[in-house]
ZAGUKE-523943 format. One line per 8 residues: their letters; for each residue x, y, z of C-alpha. Coordinates in pm, whole numbers. Example, Ala and Ser with C-alpha at 12.3 -4.5 7.8 and 13.67 -1.06 7.14 Angstrom:
as	1230:-450:780  1367:-106:714
***
This chain:
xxxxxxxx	-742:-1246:-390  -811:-992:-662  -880:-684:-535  -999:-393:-771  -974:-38:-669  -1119:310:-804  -1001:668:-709  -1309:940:-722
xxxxxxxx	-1365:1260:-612  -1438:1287:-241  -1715:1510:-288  -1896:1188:-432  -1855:966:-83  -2241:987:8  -2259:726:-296  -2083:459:-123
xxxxxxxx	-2261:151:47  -1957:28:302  -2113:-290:325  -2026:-363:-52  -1607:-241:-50  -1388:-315:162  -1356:34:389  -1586:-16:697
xxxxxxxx	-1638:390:727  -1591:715:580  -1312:771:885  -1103:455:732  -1087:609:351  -780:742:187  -727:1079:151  -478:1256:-154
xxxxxxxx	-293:1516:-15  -500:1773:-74  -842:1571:66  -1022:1612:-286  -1010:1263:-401  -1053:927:-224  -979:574:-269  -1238:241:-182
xxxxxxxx	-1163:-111:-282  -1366:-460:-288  -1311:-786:-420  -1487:-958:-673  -1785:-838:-900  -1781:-458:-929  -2093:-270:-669  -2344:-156:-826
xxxxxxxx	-2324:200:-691  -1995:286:-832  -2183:326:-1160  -2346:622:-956  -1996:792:-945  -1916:1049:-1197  -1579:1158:-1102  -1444:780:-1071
xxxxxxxx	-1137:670:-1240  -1093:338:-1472  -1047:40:-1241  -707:-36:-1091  -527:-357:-1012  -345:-391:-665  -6:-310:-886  -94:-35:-1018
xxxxxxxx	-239:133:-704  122:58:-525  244:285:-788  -20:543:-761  30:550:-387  402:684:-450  319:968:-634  300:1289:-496
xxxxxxxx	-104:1299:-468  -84:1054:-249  216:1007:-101  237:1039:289  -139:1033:288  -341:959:574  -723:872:647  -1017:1090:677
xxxxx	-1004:1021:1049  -649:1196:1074  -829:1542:1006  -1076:1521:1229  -1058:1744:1564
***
């Protein structure tokens, strides 16, 4: 399974269409630390709508978000749902 990945800026999130990533809602999306930037992931041909996204990153490889995870923007980061009340 080859499974592509993009980090953007969370202000952007109204751009997604969940049925085309992987992430069934905005509460199961990664979060950096400080909840500016977010993560979604699909397999396959790239969705359209991420050419919508301004703020999004090149594409990443399952590798290389592993590493990106253990830096400290992201590390011990937890979903949208975690900060809701």
């Amino acid at each position: 399974m080859d499974i592509k990945y993009i980090i953007f800026d969370y202000s952007e999130i109204d751009k997604v269409n969940f049925d085309e990533v992987l992430e069934t809602s905005i509460d199961s999306l990664r979060l950096s630390i400080d909840r500016t930037k977010t993560i979604i992931k699909w397999i396959g041909n790239t969705p359209s709508f991420i050419n919508t996204i301004t703020s999004k990153s090149v594409i990443y490889t399952n590798e290389d978000m592993i590493n990106i995870m253990e830096t400290a923007v992201w590390k011990n980061n937890t979903t949208y749902k975690d900060y809701q009340i």
